[in-house]
PLY file of the C-alpha trace (Angstrom):
ply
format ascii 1.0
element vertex 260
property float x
property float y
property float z
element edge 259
property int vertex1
property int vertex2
end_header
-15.52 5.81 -15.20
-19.24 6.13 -14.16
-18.28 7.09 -10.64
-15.70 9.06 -11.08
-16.86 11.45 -8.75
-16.36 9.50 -5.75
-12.55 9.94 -6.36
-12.72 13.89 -6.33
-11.52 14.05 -2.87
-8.59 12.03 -3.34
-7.90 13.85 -6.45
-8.82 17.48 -4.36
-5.84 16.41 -2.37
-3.43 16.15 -5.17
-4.58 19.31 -7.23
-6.56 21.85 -4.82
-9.87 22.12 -4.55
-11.57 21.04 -7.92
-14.64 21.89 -10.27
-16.86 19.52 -12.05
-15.54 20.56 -15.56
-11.80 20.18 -13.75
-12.56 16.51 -12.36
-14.15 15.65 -16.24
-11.15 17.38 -18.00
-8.68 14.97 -15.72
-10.55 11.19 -16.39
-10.92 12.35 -19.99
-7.44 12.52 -20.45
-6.77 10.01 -18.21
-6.85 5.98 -18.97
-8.08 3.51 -15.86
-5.83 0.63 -15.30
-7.22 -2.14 -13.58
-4.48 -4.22 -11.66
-4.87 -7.73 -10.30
-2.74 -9.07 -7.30
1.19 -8.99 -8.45
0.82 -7.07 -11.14
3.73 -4.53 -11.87
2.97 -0.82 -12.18
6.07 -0.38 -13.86
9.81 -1.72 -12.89
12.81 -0.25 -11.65
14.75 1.06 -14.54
11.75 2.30 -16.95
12.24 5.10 -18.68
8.77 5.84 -19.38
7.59 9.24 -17.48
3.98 8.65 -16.46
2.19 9.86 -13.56
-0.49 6.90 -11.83
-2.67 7.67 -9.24
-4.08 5.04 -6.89
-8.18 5.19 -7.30
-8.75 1.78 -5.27
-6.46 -0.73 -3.80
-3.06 -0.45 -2.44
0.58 -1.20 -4.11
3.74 -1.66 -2.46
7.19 0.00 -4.10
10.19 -2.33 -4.02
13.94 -1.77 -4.86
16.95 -4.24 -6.16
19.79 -4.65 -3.50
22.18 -6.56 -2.95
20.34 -9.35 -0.63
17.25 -9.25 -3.25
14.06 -7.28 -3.53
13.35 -4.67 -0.01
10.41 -3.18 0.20
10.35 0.64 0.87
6.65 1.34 1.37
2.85 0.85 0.73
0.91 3.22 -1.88
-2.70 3.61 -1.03
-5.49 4.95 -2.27
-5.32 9.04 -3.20
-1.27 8.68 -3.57
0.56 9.07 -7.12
3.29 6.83 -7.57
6.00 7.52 -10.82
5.49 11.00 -9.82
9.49 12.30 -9.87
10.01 10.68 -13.41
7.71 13.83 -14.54
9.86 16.40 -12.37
13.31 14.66 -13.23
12.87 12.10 -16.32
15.19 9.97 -14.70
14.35 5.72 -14.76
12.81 4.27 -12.42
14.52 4.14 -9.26
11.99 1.80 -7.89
9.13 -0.89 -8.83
5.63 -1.13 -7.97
3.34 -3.77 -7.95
-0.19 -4.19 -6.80
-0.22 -5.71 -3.46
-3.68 -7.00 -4.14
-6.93 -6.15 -6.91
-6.37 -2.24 -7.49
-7.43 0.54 -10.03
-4.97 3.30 -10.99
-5.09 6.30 -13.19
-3.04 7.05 -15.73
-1.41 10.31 -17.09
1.19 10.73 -19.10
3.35 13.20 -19.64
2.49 14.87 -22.40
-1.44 15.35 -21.35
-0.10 16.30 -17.75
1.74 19.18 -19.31
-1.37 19.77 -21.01
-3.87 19.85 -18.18
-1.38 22.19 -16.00
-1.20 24.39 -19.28
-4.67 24.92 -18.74
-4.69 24.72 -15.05
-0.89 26.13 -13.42
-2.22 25.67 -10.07
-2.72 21.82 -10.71
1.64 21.70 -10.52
2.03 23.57 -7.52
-0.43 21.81 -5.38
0.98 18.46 -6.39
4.70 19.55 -5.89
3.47 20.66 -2.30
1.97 17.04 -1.73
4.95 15.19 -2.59
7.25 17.67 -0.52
5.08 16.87 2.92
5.15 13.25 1.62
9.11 13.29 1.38
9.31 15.26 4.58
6.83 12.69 6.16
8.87 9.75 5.01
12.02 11.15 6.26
10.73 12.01 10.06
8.76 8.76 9.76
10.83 5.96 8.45
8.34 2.94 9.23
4.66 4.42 8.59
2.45 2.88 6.69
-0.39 3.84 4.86
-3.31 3.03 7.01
-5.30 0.14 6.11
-8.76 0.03 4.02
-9.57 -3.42 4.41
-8.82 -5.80 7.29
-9.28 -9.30 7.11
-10.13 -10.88 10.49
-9.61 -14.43 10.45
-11.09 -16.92 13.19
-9.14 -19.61 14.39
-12.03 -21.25 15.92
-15.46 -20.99 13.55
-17.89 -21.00 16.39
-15.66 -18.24 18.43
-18.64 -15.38 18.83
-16.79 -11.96 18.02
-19.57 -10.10 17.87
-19.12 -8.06 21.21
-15.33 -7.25 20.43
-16.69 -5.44 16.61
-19.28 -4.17 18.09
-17.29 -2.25 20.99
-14.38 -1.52 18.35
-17.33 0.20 15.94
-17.96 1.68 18.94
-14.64 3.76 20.11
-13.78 4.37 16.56
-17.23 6.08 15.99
-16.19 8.49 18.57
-13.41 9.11 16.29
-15.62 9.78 12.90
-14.48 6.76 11.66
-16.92 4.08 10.11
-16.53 0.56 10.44
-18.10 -2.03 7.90
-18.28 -5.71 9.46
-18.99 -8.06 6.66
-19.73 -12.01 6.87
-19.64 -14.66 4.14
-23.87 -15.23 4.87
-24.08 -10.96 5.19
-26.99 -10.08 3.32
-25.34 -7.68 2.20
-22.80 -9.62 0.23
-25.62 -10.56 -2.72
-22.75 -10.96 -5.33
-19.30 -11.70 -4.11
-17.16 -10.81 -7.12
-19.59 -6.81 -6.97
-19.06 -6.68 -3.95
-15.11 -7.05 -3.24
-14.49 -4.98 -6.11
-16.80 -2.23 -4.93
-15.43 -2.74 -1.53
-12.90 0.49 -1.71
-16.03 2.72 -2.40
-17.08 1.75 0.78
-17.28 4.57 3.59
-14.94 3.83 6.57
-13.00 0.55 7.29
-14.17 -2.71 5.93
-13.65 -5.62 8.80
-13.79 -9.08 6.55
-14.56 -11.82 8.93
-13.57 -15.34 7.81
-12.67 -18.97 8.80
-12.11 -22.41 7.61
-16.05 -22.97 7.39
-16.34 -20.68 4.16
-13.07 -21.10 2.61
-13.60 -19.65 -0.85
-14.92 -16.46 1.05
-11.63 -16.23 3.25
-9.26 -16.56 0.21
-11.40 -13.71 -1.04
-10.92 -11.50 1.83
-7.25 -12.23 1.88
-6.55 -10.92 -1.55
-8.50 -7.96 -0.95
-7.12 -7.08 2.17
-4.27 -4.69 3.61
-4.45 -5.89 7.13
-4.90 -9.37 8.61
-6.34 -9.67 12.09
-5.58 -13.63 13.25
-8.45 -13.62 16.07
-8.46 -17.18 18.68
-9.75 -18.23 21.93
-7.32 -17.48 24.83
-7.40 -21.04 26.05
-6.95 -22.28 22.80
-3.44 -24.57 21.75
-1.00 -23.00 20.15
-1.11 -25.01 17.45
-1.32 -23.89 13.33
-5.08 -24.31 12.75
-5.80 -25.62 8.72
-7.47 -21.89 7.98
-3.89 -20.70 8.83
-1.89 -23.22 5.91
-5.45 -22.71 3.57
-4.72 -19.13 3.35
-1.11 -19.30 3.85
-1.02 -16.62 5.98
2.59 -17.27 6.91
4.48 -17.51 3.74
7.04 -15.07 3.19
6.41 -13.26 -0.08
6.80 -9.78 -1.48
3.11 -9.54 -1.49
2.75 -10.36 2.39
0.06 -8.00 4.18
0.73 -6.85 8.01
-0.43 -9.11 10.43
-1.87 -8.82 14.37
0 1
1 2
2 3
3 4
4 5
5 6
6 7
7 8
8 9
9 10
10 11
11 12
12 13
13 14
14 15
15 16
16 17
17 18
18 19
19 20
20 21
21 22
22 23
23 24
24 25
25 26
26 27
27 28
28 29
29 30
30 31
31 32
32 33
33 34
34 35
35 36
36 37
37 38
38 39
39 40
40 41
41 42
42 43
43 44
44 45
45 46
46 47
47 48
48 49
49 50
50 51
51 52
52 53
53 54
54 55
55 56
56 57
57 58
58 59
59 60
60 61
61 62
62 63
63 64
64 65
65 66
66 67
67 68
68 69
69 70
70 71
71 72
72 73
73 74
74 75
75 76
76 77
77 78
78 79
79 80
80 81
81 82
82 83
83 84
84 85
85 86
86 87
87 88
88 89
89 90
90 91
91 92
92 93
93 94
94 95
95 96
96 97
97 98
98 99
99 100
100 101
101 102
102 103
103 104
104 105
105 106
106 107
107 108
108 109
109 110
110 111
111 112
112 113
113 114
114 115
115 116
116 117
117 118
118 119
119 120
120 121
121 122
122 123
123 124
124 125
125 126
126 127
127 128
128 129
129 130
130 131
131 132
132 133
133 134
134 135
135 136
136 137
137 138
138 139
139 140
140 141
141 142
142 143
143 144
144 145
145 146
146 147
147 148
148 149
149 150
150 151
151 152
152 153
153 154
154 155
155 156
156 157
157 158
158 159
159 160
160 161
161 162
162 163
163 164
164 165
165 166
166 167
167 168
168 169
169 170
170 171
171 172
172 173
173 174
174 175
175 176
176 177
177 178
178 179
179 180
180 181
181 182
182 183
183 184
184 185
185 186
186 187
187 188
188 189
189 190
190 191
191 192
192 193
193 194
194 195
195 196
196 197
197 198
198 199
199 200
200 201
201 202
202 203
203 204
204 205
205 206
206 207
207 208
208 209
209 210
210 211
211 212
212 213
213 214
214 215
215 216
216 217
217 218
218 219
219 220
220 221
221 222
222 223
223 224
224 225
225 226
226 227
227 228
228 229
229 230
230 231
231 232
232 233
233 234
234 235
235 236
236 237
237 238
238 239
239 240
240 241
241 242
242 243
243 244
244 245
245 246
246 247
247 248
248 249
249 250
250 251
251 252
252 253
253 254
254 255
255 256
256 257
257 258
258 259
């Protein structure tokens, strides 16, 4: 991967703080697996015992019960997943499946227990991060991983939103954190199949704003999103607008994203 060294800090936070011959030795034993919407990681009940880590996207794990598939959490970018079958080399105990277009590395086992040969610290550090993860999980039952992406979807094309991103870009630049706003006529949008799968490599959040007048554009931003912001006028009837059943942004699905 050309860029590969856009992903060193996600990878810094999995194995410590990391060299340029480090970050090389890792992709070059590594494969890249791209993923498109509902594609399976793996399946509860593999036995294979292969680390992934998510480069760009986000994935959702799900497990069997008795009422059908329930859905234990979101994997975003800079988190392993399949992780425990290298500590324990048990099966799967859950599945995971790409929630929309994502990019994962891939270790497995045998050039894992080659790279901490050559590098011990590599295991500890990524023991520690699934520890605080597990400890995280357990004080925190319903967090999510925060959102990349966020679709914002006007119910009304001509609504003017302008002054509400503007004044969000605003308060969350006080924060340190960037916001992209993005349009189907952006100029910065010169090719939309580059850009939405660049779009992770993006610093910040990326605000997607769509409606019923570019609808090939809104399906877009719905596949690539984690969030969906449903934006209307106050006065407006409460009716379902035709953006809402284009997009089906209602169906109930394994797949669904969070919606405001």
């Amino acid at each position: 991967m050309d860029n590969y060294q856009y992903f060193g800090p996600y990878l810094s936070q999995l194995f410590g703080e990391l060299t340029e011959t480090q970050l090389k030795e890792i992709f070059a034993i590594s494969k890249v697996v791209h993923l498109n919407t509902g594609d399976y990681i793996f399946k509860e009940g593999n036995t294979e015992n292969t680390l992934y880590i998510v480069l760009t996207g986000r994935c959702r794990a799900l497990a069997k019960t008795d009422k059908g598939l329930k859905a234990l959490g979101d994997i975003s970018a800079g988190e392993p997943v399949g992780e425990f079958a290298l500590f324990t080399r048990e099966p799967r105990s859950a599945s995971v499946i790409a929630l929309r277009k994502s990019t994962v590395l891939k270790i497995e086992e045998s050039d894992y227990n080659n790279l901490v040969a050559k590098n011990p610290g590599f295991a500890n550090k990524l023991t520690e991060f699934v520890i605080k993860r597990m400890r995280r999980n357990a004080f925190q039952q319903h967090k999510q991983s925060a959102p990349k992406n966020i679709a914002v979807v006007k119910l009304q094309p001509q609504q003017d939103i302008t002054p509400w991103t503007n004044e969000t870009k605003q308060q969350l630049g006080l924060m340190d954190v960037a916001i992209n706003v993005y349009y189907a006529n952006s100029q910065a949008v010169d090719s939309t199949k580059d850009f939405f799968d660049e779009l992770d490599e993006h610093q910040g959040l990326n605000f997607l704003v769509c409606d019923d007048q570019h609808e090939e554009w809104a399906k877009q931003c719905i596949t690539y999103c984690d969030l969906v912001l449903v934006v209307s006028d106050f006065y407006a009837s409460e009716d379902i607008k035709p953006i809402e059943n284009q997009l089906n942004l209602y169906t109930s699905n394994i797949l669904n994203k969070k919606y405001i």
